[in-house]
N, C-alpha and C positions, 0 to 999 in steps of 0.2 A: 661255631664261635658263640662264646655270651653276647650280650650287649653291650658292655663295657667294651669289647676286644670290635665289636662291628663298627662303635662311636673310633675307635683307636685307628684302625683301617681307612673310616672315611676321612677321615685328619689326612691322610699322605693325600687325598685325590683332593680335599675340598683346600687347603692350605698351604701356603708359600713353603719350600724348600727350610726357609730363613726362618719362618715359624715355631715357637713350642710346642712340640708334640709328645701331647701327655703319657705312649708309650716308651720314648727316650728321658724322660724325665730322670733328674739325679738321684731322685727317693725323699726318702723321709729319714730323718735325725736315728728312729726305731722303726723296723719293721716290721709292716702288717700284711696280713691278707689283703688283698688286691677285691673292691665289690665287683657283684658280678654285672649289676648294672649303672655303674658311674665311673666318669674316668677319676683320676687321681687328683685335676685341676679342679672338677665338681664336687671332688668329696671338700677338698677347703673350703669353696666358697658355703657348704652346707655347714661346716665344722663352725668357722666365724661367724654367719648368719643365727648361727645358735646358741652363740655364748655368751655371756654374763657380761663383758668387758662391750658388746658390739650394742648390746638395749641400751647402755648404757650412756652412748652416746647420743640420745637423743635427749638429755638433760643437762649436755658440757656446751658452755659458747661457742659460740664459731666468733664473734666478735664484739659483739654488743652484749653486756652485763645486764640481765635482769631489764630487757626490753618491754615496753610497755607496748603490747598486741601478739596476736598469735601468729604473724606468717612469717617472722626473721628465722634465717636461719638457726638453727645448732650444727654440732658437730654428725650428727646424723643426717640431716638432711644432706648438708655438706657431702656427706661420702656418697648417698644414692647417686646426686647429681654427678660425681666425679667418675661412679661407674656406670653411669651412663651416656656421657661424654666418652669415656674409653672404649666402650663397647661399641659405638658407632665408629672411632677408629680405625681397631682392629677388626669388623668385620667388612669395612671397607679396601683395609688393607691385605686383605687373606689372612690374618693372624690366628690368634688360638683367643677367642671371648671368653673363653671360660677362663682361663689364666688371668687372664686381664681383670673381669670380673671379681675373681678373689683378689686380685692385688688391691686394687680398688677398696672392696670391701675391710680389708685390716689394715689399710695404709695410715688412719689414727688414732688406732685403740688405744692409741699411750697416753693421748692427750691427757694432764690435767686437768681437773674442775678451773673456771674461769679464764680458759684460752690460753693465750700464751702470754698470761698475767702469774699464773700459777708457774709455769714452763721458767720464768724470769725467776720466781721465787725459791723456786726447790735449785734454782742453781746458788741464790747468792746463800743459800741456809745451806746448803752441803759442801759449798768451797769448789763443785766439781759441775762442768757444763750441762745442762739436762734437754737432752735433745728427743723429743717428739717420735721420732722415727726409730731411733735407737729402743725407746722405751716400748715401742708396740712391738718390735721385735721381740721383747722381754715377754712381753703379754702373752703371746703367742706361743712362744717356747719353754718359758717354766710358769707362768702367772694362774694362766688361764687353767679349766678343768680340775682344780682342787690341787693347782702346784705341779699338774701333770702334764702341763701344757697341749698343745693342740695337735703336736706332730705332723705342722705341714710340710710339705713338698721343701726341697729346696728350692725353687723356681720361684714359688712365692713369697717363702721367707726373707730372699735377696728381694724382690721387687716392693717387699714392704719396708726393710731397712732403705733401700735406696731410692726410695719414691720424693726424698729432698736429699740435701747436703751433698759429700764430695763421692760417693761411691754410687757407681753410676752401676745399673740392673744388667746383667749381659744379655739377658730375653729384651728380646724390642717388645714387651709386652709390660713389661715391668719399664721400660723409657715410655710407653704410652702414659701411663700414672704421673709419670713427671711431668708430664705434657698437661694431662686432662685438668689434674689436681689446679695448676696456675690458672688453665682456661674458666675451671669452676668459679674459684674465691673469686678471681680478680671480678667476675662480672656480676657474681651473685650476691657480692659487697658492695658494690656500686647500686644493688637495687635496695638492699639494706641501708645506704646511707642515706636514699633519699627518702625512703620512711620514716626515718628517724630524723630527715628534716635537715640533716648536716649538706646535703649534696643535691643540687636542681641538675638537668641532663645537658644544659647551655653550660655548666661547669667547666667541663669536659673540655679540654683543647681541641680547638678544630682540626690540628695536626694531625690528633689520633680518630675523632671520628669519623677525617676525610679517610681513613684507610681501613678502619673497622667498622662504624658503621653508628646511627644514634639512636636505637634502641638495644635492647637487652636480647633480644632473640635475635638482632642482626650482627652482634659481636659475636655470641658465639658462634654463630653460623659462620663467619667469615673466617675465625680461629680456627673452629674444626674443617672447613672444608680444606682452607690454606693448608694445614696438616695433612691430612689426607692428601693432597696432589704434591702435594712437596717431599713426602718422606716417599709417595709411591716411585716418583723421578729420582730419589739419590740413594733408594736404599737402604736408607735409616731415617729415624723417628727426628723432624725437623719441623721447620717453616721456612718461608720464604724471607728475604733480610728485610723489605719494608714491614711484613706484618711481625716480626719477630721484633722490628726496631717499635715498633705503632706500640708492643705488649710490654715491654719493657719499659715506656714511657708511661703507659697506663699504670703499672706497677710504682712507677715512682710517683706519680700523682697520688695514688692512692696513700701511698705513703705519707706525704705530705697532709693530705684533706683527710683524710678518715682513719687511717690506724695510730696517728701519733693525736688526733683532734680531739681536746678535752672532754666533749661531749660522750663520745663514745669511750674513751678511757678514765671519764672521772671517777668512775669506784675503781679504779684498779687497786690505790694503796687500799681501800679497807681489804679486796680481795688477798692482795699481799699478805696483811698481818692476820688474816686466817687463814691461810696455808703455814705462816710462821708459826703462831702460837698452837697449831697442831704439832707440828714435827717438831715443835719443842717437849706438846706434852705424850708425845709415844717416843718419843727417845728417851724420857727420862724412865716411861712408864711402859716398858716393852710385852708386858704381861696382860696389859690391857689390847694389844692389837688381836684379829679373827682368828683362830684354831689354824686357819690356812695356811697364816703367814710367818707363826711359829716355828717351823721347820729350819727358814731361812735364820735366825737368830744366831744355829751353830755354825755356817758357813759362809752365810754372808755378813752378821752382824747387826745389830740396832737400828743403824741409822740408816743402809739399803732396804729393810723392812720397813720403817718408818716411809721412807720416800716412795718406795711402790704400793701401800696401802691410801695414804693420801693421793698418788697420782690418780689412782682409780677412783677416785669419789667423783661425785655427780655434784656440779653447782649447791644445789638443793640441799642433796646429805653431809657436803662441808659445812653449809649454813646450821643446818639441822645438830649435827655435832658440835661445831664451836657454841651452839646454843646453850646445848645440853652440859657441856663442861665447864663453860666459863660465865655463862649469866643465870642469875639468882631464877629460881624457879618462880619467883612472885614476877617476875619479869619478863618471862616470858609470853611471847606475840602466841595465842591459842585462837 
């Protein structure tokens, strides 16, 4: 046997019945030769790990616009900590880590420039809902590798489209993502709010601390472990109802204090009207978008080119762009 086929083998002895195992995998959308030293869950997370859409992320918000210091998160850090968080899961759980690890890894290469300020914008300029998860799906399957997309597994494909919203992953590897993903933001926003001064730790209802805990590394400890002995007991990827109740309260605090609070949201409208006044001026001007994204013109049309080329920008290169096209060159910040 290769090494691929010896890592395949040890999967039946080292992992649950219930597990993803990367030799029963569904395949890939096109078929390839099989390496001879990685399984098929390793080559994705190496596939993402390498792509243009995954660097990319460490230049889109995670929630604070254009934060003044270097430790808030983005959207990259974002995903490390989420497959980090999974991967302590599932290999608590006997799962398959490396599945996980790729779900993890492309669960938001869709995101738009400026968070899900932009996500709000490309829906009310297209008339059509623009969901996150849906879009890194996209990423992955025609966007990515010059329109050739990345040809993952099915197993991953599903656990990155259903890592939110109503389609739930059937691998309990891709429900870990769903799991981890909430355990990450919700606590790694709460340490971002208080940097930015919006949110003290006495905030905090005591309700939810008496059950989670009042620091940063004793929530998620108390999430991820609750996880862990909870999903080992029922068989599926869960929590127990007081800490499931304690998270969902957290979630709507946060709501309340920090994703709707002006502070953190005050540039949203300018972010808005530079994602508008882009997809206004590549809808009119389709000739101006990358060699890439030309292709799409004859079967998708203008305005899905338009929307997948600006999703893909980077905070920065939308700033950098709207610059370039709509403010005088004597104007410009050098």
């Amino acid at each position: 046997m290769n090494i691929r086929e010896k890592m395949e083998q040890a999967e039946y002895t080292d992992l649950l019945p219930i597990a993803a195992h990367a030799a029963k995998s569904k395949g890939r959308p096109r078929a390839e030769t099989e390496s001879d030293v990685r399984t098929c869950f390793q080559r994705d997370t190496d596939r993402i790990l390498h792509s243009k859409s995954f660097r990319r992320l460490m230049h889109k918000t995670q929630v604070f616009l254009r934060p003044e210091g270097d430790h808030y998160r983005t959207r990259m850090t974002h995903t490390l900590e989420v497959s980090r968080i999974g991967r302590t899961i599932a290999r608590a759980l006997q799962l398959n880590e490396d599945l996980t690890e790729a779900i993890a890894l492309g669960h938001d290469l869709g995101h738009t420039p400026f968070g899900h300020a932009g996500e709000v914008a490309l829906t009310e300029i297209t008339g059509k809902p623009f969901r996150h998860n849906e879009q890194s799906l996209r990423v992955v399957d025609k966007l990515e590798n010059e329109g050739a997309g990345l040809n993952l597994t099915f197993e991953t494909r599903m656990g990155i489209v259903g890592h939110t919203g109503e389609l739930i992953p059937e691998t309990l590897e891709g429900q870990i993502i769903r799991c981890a993903d909430r355990i990450a933001y919700l606590n790694h926003d709460i340490d971002d709010a208080m940097r930015a001064e919006i949110l003290k730790e006495r905030d905090i209802p005591h309700a939810i601390v008496n059950v989670l805990g009042d620091r940063h590394s004793a929530r998620i400890n108390t999430l991820v472990e609750d996880a862990i002995a909870a999903s080992a007991a029922a068989g599926k990827i869960c929590m127990t109802p007081q800490v499931a109740e304690a998270m969902e309260a957290l979630r709507e605090f946060m709501f309340e204090h920090v994703y709707r609070n002006p502070k953190a949201k005050g540039e949203e409208s300018k972010a808005r009207e530079v994602i508008m006044r882009l997809y206004e001026y590549y809808a009119r001007h389709p000739e101006k978008l990358p060699q890439t994204f030309l292709p799409q013109l004859d079967f998708e049309g203008t305005d899905r080119a338009a929307c997948d080329y600006i999703a893909g920008m980077t905070d920065k290169f939308a700033v950098s762009t709207f610059s370039e096209l709509f403010i005088p060159m004597s104007w410009q910040m050098r």
